[in-house]
C-alpha positions in Angstrom: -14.3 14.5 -8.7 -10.6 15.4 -9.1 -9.8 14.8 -5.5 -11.7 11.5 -5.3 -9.4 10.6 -8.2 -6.4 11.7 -6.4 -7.1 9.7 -3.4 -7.6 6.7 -5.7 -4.1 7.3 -7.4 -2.7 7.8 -3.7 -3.6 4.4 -2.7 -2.7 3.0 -5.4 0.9 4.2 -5.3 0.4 3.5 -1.3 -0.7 -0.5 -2.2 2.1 -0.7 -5.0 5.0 0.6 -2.3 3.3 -1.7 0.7 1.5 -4.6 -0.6 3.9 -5.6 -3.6 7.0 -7.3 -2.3 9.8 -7.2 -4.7 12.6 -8.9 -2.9 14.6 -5.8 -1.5 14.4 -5.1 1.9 12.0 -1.5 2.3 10.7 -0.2 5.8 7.2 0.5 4.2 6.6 -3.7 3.7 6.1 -3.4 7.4 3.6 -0.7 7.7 0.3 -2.8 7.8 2.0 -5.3 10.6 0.0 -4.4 14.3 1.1 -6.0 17.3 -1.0 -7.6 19.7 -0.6 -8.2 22.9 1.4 -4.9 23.6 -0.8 -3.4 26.5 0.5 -3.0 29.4 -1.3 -4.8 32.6 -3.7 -2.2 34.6 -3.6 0.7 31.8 -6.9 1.8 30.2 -7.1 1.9 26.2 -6.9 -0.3 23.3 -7.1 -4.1 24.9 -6.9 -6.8 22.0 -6.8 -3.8 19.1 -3.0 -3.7 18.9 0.0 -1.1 18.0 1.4 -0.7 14.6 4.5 -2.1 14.7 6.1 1.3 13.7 4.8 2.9 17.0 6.9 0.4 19.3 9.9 0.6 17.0 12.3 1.5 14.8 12.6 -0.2 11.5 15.5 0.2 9.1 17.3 -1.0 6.1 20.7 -3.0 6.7 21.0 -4.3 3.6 19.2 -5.2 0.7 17.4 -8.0 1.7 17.5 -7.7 5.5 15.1 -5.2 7.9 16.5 -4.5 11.1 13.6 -3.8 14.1 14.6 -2.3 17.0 12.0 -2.5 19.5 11.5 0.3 22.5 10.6 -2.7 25.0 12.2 -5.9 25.1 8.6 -7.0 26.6 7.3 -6.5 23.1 9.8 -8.8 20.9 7.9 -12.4 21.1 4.9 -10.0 20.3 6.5 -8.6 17.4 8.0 -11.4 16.2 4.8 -13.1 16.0 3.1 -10.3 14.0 5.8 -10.7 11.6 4.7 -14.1 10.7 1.2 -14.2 11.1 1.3 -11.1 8.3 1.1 -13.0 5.3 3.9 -11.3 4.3 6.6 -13.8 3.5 8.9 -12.6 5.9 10.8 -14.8 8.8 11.8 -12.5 12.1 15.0 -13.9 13.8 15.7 -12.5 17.6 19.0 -10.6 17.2 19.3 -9.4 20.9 16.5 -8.4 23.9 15.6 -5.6 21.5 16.3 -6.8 17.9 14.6 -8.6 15.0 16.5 -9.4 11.8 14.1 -9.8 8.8 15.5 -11.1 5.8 13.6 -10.5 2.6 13.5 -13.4 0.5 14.8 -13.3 -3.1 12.1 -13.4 -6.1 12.5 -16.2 -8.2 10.7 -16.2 -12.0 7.3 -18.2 -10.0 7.6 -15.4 -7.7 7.9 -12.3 -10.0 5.1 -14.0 -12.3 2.6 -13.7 -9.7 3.6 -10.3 -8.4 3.8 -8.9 -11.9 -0.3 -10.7 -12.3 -1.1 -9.2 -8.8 0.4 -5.5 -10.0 -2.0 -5.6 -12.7 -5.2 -6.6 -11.1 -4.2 -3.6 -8.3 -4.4 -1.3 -11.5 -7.6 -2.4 -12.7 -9.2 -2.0 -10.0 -7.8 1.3 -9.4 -9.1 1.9 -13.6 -12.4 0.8 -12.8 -12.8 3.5 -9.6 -11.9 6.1 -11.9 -14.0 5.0 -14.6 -16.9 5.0 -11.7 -16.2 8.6 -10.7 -16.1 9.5 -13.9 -19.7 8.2 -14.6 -20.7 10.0 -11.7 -19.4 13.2 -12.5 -21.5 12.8 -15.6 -24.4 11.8 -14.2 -24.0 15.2 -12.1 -23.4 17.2 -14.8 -26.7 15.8 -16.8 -28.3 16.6 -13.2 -27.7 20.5 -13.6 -29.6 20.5 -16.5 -27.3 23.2 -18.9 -29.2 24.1 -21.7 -26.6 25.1 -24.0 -25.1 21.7 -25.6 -22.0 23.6 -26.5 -21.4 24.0 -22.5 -22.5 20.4 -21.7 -19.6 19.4 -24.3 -17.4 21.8 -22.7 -17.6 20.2 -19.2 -18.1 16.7 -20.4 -14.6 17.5 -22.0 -13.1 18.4 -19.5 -14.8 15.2 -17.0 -12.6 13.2 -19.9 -9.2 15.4 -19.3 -9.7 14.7 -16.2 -10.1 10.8 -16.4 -7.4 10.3 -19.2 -4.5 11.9 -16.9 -5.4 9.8 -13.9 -5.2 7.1 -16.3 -2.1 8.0 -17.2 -0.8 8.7 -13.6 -1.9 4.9 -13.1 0.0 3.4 -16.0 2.7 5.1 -15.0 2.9 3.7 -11.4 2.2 0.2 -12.7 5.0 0.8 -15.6 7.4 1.5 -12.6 6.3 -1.1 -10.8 6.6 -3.6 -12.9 9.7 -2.4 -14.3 11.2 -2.5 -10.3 10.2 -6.1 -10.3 11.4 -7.0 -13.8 14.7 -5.9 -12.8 
């Protein structure tokens, strides 16, 4: 149960640092991006699948609202650059040189934040409601063993709820952070 918990809080912090864009230029906003149309003509592997974006390049902070992608092939920028967009991620590419993209980061206005702060806490309780699940199964389990002694039953169903209430509180925390991030 504890490591199924663990990877829940994991993604979470994962979704929070990836999926929630605050308006300040981070590499990790561009982890999810794959490129298409990278192959190469004649090789054997992965036609139509794609290349994360970090794979084919180097992506770095210039400022704090502009991403700087430096891609190893100039034969992959009008691929990039279209990954970029179609991401749904807000984000405009501009061709610097051969190699180069410039991403700026847009700034948040108060529409902006409002919806991001709304989407941060939806992310959390879903997150609440997987560790509420696991720990409804670890009780289930536990009535499964069929302990005789109620004492120990209590015992262990104690420590189930330990268990939950400080990945709760790992989750608030996150989301407290979060939110505070974008607030700011």
């Amino acid at each position: 149960m504890q490591a199924k918990m663990r990877v829940c809080i994991d993604h979470l912090k994962q979704n929070l640092s990836t999926q929630i864009t605050i308006g300040r230029a981070n590499p990790a906003l561009l982890d999810k991006v794959t490129v298409k149309g990278t192959e190469k003509k004649g090789s054997s592997g992965s036609i139509g699948k794609g290349v994360p974006l970090s794979e084919i390049s180097q992506i770095s902070t210039k400022d704090a609202h502009t991403l700087m992608v430096v891609l190893n092939d100039e034969d992959y920028i009008g691929f990039a650059e279209k990954s970029i967009r179609d991401a749904n991620l807000g984000l405009t590419p501009l061709k610097v040189d051969g190699t180069t993209l410039k991403v700026t980061v847009p700034k948040m206005n108060a529409e902006h934040r409002e919806a991001v702060l709304k989407s941060i806490s939806q992310l959390a309780e879903k997150h609440r409601t997987q560790i509420r699940d696991l720990r409804a199964h670890a009780r289930t389990d536990l009535k499964k063993l069929k302990i005789k002694s109620s004492d120990e039953v209590k015992r262990h169903e104690g420590k189930i709820q330990h268990e939950h209430d400080a990945f709760m509180k790992e989750i608030d925390a996150a989301v407290e952070s979060k939110k505070k991030e974008v607030s700011s």
